[in-house]
Phi, psi and omega in degrees: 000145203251145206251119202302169198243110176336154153305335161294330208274313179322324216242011175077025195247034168204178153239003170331351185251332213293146156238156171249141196238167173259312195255085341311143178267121151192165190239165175192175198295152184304318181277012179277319188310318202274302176276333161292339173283339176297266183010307183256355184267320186304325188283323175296281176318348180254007193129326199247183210216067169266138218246130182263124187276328205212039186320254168256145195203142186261184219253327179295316184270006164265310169336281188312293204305290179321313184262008161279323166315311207276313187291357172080052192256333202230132169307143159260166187249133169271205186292344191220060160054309191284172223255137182290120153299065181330324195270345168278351173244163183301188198271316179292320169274008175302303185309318147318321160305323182266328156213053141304330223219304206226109187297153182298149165304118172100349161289314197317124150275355158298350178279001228260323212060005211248334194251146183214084207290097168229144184249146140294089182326334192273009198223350187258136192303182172275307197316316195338114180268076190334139156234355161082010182252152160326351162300290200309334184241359161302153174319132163108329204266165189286004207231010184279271178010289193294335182275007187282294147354318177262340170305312171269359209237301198314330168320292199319342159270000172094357174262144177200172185238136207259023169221047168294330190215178173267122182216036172114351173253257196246164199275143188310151194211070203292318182314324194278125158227174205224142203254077180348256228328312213256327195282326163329278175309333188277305162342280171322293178294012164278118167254131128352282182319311189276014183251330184238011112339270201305341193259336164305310198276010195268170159235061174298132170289133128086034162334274180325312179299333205272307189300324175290002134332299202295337169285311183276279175351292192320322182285279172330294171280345192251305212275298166347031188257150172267134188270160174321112188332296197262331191304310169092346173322162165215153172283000000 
């Protein structure tokens, strides 16, 4: 029986769900281990080589992504991957800008371990850099193949991508998939409260803007998901 996740392990500040692998190195939820590796031997057998690019990501490494964003360290994106003229925006469309793309630190469903950002190895030249963008899974792009490929498989294993289209939160993100049975429950037990526990207590860049804020993030971006096509669930 899969067991709901504390406010730490929601909010990426323990590792207590987690199991950790080496050979690729990432961690993911315990109850995760099984059907994504069933996942990647259905995927091996068809050609591609999947590789979780981006797996459980903790609450210091949402951290980083964020305030590097705001501080311009790191580009922002419009919807269709090009890159935002940064020195033009207010402090409030910074924050906006960032997350089309990217959840407030203690918002991530990578804190979850249920969630997995992946790609194919067996298609990537060696030089080859991820970007994570839409480019990348369009006709043409080097990831379209395995996403065609995930387009029919991924339920069957219990995944589905809670960023198939854009509906007012974050921009579609065919690469992120999620594992239903562990992302349900962690949902459900995600609270308001506990997102602003974790982000008060935080050194978030450009803070004051994000808690006042933070009931509409909760709604748009945290609640705000597309559900599994065929599984047919409601939260």
């Amino acid at each position: 029986m899969i067991e709901s996740l504390n406010r730490l392990e929601l909010t990426g500040r323990t590792r207590t769900h987690l199991v950790q692998f080496d050979d690729p190195r990432f961690a993911i939820h315990r109850d995760v281990q099984e059907p994504f590796s069933a996942l990647r031997d259905a995927a091996k057998k068809a050609g591609f080589a999947l590789y979780p690019f981006s797996a459980f990501r903790d609450f210091d490494a949402q951290l980083k992504i964020w305030n590097n964003k705001f501080a311009g360290e790191r580009a922002l994106y419009d919807q269709h991957g090009v890159a935002l003229d940064y020195a033009s925006m207010s402090c409030e469309e910074i924050v906006e800008n960032i997350l089309v793309w990217s959840a407030v630190p203690g918002a991530s469903r990578h804190h979850w371990g249920s969630d997995i950002d992946v790609v194919d190895t067996a298609r990537m030249p060696s030089d080859y850099h991820v970007k994570l963008l839409p480019e990348e899974s369009a006709p043409g792009g080097v990831f379209h193949d395995l996403h065609q490929w995930l387009d029919e498989n991924i339920e069957a294993f219990g995944f589905y991508r809670p960023y198939q289209k854009y509906q007012g939160g974050f921009y579609a993100e065919p690469w992120h998939l999620s594992y239903w049975p562990v992302s349900k429950l962690a949902l459900e037990a995600f609270t308001l409260d506990v997102l602003r526990e974790a982000v008060t207590a935080s050194d978030v860049m450009g803070k004051e803007l994000v808690l006042a804020r933070l009931p509409g993030i909760f709604e748009t971006h945290v609640r705000n998901v597309c559900l599994p096509q065929t599984m047919k669930y409601a939260l």
